[in-house]
C-alpha positions in Angstrom: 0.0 0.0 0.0 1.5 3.6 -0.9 1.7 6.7 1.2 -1.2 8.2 -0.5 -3.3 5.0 -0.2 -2.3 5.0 3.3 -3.5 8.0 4.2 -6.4 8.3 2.4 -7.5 5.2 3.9 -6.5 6.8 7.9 -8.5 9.9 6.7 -11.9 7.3 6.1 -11.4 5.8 9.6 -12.1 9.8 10.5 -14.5 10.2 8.0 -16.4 7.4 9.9 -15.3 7.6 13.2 -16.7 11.5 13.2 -20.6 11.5 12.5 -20.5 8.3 15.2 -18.9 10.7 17.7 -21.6 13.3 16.9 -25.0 11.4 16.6 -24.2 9.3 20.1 -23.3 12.8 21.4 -26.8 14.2 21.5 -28.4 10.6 21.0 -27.3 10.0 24.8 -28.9 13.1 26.1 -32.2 12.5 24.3 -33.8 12.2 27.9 -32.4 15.7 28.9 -33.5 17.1 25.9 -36.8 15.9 25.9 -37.4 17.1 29.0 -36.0 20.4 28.3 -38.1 20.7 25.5 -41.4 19.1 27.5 -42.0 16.9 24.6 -43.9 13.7 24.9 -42.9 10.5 22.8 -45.0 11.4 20.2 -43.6 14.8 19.9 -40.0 13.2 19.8 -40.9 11.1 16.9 -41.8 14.2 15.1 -39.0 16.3 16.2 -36.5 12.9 15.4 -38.4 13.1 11.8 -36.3 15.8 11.0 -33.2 13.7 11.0 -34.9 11.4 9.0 -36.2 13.4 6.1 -32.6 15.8 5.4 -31.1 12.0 5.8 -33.7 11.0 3.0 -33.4 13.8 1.0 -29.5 13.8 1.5 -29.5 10.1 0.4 -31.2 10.7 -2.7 -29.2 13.6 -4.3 -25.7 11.8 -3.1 -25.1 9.2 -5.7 -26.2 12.1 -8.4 -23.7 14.2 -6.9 -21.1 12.3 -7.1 -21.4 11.3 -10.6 -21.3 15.2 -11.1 -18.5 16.1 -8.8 -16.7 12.9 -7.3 -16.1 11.7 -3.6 -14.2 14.5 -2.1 -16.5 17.9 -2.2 -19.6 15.9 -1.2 -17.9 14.0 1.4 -16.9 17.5 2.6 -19.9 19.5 2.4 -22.0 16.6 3.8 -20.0 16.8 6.9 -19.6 20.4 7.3 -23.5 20.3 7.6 -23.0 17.2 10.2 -21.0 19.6 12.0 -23.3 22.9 11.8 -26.5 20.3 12.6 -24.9 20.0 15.4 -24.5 23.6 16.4 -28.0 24.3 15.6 -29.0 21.1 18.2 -27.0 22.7 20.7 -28.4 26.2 20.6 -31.4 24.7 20.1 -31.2 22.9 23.3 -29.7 26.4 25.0 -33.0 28.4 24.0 -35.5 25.0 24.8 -36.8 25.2 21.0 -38.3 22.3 19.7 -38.3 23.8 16.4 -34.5 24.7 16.3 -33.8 20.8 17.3 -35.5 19.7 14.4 -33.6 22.3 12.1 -30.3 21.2 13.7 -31.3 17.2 13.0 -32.6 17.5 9.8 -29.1 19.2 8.9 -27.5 17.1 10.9 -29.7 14.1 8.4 -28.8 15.9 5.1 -25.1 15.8 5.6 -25.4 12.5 6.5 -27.2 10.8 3.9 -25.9 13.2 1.4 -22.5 12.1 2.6 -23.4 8.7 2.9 -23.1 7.6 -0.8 -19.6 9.9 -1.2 -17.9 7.9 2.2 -18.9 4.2 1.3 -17.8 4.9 -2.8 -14.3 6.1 -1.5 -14.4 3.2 0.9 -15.6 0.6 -1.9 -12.6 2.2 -3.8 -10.0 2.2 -1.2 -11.0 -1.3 -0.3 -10.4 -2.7 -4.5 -7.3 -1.1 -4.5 -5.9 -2.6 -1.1 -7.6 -6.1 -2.2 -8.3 -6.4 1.8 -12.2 -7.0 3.8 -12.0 -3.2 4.9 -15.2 -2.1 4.7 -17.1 -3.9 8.1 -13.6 -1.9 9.5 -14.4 1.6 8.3 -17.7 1.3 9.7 -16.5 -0.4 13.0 -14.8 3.3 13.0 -18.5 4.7 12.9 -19.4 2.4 15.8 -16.1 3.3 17.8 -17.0 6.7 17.3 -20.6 6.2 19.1 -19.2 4.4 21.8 -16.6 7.4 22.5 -19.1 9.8 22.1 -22.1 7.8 24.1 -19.2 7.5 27.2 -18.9 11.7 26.6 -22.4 11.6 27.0 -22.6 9.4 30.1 -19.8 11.6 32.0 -21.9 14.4 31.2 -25.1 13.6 32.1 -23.9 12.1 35.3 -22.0 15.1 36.0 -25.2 17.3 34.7 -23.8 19.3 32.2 -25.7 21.2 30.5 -26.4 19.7 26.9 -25.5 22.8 25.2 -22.5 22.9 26.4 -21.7 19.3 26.0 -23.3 19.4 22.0 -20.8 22.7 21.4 -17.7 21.1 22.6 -18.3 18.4 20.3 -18.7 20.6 17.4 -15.3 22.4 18.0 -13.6 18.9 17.7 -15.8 17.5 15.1 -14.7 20.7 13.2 -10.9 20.2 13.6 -11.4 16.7 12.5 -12.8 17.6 9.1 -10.6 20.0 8.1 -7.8 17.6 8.6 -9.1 14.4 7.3 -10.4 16.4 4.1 -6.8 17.3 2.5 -6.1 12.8 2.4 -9.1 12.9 -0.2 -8.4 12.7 -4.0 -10.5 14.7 -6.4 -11.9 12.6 -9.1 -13.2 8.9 -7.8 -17.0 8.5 -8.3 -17.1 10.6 -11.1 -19.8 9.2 -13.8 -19.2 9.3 -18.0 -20.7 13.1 -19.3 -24.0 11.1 -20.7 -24.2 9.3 -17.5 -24.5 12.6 -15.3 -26.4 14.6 -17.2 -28.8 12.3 -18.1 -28.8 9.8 -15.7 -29.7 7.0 -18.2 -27.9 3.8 -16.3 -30.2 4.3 -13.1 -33.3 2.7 -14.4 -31.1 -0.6 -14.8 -30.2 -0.3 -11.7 -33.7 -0.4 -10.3 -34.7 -3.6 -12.1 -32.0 -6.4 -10.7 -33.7 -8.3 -8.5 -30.4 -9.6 -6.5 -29.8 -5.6 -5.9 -33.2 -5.0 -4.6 -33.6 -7.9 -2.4 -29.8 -6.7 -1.1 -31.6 -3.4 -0.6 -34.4 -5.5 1.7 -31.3 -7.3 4.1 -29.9 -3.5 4.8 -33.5 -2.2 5.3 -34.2 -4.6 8.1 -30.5 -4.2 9.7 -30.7 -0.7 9.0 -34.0 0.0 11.0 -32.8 -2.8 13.9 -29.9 0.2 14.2 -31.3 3.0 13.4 -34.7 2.0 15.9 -31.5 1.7 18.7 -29.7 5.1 17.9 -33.0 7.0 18.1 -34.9 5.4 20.8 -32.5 3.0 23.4 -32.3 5.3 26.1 -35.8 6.1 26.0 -36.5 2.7 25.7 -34.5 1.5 28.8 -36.1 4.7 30.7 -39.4 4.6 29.9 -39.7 1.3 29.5 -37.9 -0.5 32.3 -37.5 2.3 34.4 -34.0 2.8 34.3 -32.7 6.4 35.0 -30.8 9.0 32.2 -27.8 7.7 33.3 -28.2 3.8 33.2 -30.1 4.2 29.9 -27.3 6.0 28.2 -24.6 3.2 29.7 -26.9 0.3 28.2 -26.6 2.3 24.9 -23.1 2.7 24.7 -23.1 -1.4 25.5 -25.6 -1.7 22.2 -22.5 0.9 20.8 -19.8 -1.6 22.1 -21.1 -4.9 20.8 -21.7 -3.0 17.1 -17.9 -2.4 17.2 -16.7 -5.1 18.3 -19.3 -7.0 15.8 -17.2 -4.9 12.5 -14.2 -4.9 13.6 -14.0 -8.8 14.1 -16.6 -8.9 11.2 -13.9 -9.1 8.5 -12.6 -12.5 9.9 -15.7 -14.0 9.6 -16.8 -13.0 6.4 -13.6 -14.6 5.2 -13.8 -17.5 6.9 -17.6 -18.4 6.6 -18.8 -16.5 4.1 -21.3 -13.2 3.6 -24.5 -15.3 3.8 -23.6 -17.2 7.5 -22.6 -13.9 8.8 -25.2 -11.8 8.2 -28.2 -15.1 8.9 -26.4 -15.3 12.2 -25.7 -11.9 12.7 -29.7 -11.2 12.1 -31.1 -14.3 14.7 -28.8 -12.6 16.8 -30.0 -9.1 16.7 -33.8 -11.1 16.5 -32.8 -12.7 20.4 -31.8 -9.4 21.9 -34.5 -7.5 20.7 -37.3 -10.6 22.0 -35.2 -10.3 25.3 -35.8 -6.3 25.4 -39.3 -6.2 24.8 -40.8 -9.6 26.5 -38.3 -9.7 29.6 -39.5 -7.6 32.9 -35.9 -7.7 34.0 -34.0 -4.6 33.8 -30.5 -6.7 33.5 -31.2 -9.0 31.6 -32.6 -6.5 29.2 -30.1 -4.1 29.6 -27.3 -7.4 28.9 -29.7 -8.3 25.6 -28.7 -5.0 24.1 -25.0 -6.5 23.3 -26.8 -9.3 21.2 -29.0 -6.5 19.8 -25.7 -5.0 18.8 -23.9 -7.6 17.0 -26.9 -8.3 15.3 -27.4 -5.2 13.4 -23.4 -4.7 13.2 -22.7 -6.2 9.7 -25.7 -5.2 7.8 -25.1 -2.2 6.3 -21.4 -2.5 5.2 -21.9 -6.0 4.4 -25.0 -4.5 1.8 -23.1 -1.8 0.8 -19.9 -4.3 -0.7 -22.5 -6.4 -1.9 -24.1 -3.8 -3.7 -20.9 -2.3 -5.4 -20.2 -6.1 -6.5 -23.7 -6.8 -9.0 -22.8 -5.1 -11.6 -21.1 -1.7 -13.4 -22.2 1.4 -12.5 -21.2 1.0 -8.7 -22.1 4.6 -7.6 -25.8 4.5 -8.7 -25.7 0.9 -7.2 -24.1 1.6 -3.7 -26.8 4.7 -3.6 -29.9 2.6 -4.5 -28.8 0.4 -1.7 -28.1 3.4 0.9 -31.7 4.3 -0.2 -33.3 2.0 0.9 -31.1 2.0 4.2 -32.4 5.4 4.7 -36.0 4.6 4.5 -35.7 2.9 7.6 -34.8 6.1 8.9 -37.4 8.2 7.6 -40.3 5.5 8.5 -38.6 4.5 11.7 -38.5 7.9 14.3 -41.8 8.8 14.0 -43.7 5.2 13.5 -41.9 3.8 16.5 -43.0 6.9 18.7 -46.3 7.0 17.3 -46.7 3.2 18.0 -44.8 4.3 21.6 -46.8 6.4 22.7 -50.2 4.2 22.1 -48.5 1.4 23.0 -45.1 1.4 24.9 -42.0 1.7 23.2 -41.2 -1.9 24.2 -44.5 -3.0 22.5 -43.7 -1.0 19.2 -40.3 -2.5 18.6 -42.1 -6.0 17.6 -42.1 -3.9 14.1 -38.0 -3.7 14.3 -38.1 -7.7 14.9 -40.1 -8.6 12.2 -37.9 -7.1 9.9 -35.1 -8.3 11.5 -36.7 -12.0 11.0 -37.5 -11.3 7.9 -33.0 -10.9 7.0 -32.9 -14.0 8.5 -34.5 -15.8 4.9 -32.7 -13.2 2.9 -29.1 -13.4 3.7 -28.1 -15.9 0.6 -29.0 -12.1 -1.7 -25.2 -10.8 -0.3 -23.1 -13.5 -1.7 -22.0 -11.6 -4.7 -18.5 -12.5 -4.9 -19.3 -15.0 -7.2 -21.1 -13.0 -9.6 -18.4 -10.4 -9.5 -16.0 -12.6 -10.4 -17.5 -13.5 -13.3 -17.7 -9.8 -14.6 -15.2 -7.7 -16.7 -16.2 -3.9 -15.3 -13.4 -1.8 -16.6 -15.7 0.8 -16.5 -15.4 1.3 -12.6 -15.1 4.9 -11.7 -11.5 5.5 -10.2 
């Protein structure tokens, strides 16, 4: 591996280790700031939908944008607005404006679904050039982040700092870290043919392969089985087994842990078992933590569930993501239809799961996040595509 490889691949690990840091930042004070803001569940969901629907729309306009521009300057604008959603969360938090929360999340979701596509096409890259299982490793670096971040968040909180000031700090360092991991990034990989990106003629293909789409329904259901954690644990843990702020937060940092644990060991097993084992067995596992979290009445053995919740949903989406990149040419329109689909768990899940909450019980409405975890369970064989692309010829990858 060159210098330049070298370091571009170090400045990915920040690249993914960064947005982790800042969603469990303000994911482990959701308790504070809902009662700061005096919102119930349902209001939650609807303030939470912001993230979803700038992650939606971000997610949609990536894979275009990259054709257009490359990797690097929508890698970099998609986390500048990371960085400002999280200043907006913060001052939203300061003035107790539910309004300015949602702003700061749906910014906060448009850099990072408009990012999204950009990250994991320079990782897809990086990762054909080394000839090494990287991927499940970049996004353990996500999952590191949330567990460095979600401990952040459990210091503060215990010590009862105020989450302004906890969400500001983070921004300052989330700041630094772009504008040093940005300079690694080469201009030019992801770019589409002229035709290609003005037109956008090769997407319609894309839409009708069936092995893509039912690839697209695997990271759907591990998508929502982590997404339904990062937006709702604590709340869960406190309003539904009556733990306080503080225990609720720890339990999701443990859900944190196990995901990064779950990628970094993940490339081992995927090379030693193959995609479809992993992510069957990664999927019953997720399926026994959640039936533990919603059926059990014990607090610790609910709370200890989480880490089987965890490494469930930990290989899902880069597993998808490789898999995607691997049907066929085209692989930027390919890795976004995928991410796509990811991110409609993320615009259905906030607000169904608090509207369901707040009839129901939060416990009671994540029997919706098993199902479709269940349902992965009878799709894995879709994410074996190594097969496949060895039997392709696809000079026409974008580099």
């Amino acid at each position: 591996m060159d210098l330049a490889t070298r370091r571009r691949r170090q400045a990915l690990f920040l690249f993914f280790l960064l947005p982790g840091i800042a969603m469990s930042s303000w994911v482990t004070r959701t308790p504070d700031l809902r009662d700061g803001l005096e919102a119930s569940t349902a209001q939650m969901g609807l303030i939470l939908f912001g993230l979803s629907l700038g992650s939606m729309i971000g997610v949609l306009c990536s894979g275009r944008l990259v054709s257009r521009f490359g990797t690097r300057p929508v890698m970099g604008v998609g986390t500048a607005l990371i960085v400002a959603g999280l200043g907006v969360i913060s001052a939203g938090s300061l003035l107790a404006s539910a309004p300015l929360v949602m702003a700061g999340l749906f910014a906060f979701g448009l850099g990072m679904g408009g990012g999204e596509v950009a990250i994991n096409v320079d990782a897809t890259d990086v990762e054909r050039l080394t000839g090494k299982t990287t991927m499940p490793i970049l996004h353990g670096c996500f999952s590191l982040g949330t567990v460095a971040g979600s401990c952040a968040g459990i210091a503060a909180t215990a010590a009862r700092l105020p989450v302004h000031w906890h969400l500001a700090a983070v921004t300052l360092i989330a700041a630094a870290m772009l504008l040093y991991a940005i300079r690694a990034i080469p201009a030019g990989t992801g770019l589409g043919t002229p035709g290609e990106t003005r037109s956008g003629s090769a997407r319609p293909k894309v839409w009708k392969d069936t092995r893509l789409v039912l690839i697209g329904a695997v990271v759907l259901a591990m998508a929502l089985a982590e997404g339904a954690a990062n937006d709702w644990l604590p709340l869960l843990m406190v309003d539904g087994h009556g733990l306080d702020a503080t225990a609720g937060s720890l339990v999701y940092t443990g859900f944190a842990a196990a995901m990064t644990i779950g990628r970094f060991g993940g490339a081992y097993f995927l090379d030693r078992f193959g995609r479809t084992a992993v992510v069957r067995a990664s999927a019953v596992s997720g399926a026994i933590g959640l039936l533990l979290v919603i059926f059990s009445d014990n607090a610790v053995l609910a709370g200890a569930a989480v880490l089987f919740w965890g490494l469930g949903a930990a290989l899902g989406f880069p597993v998808a993501l490789s898999a995607a990149g691997e049907t066929g040419p085209d692989e930027t329109a390919r890795v976004s239809l995928v991410a796509t689909i990811a991110y409609l768990a993320f615009l259905v899940g906030p607000p169904g799961l608090g509207f369901l909450g707040d009839h129901w019980g939060l416990r009671t409405a994540m029997l919706v996040v098993l199902a479709f975890v269940v349902s992965a369970v009878f799709l894995a064989p879709a994410v074996d595509t190594r097969g496949r692309l060895a039997a392709q010829h696809s000079p026409s990858r974008p580099t």
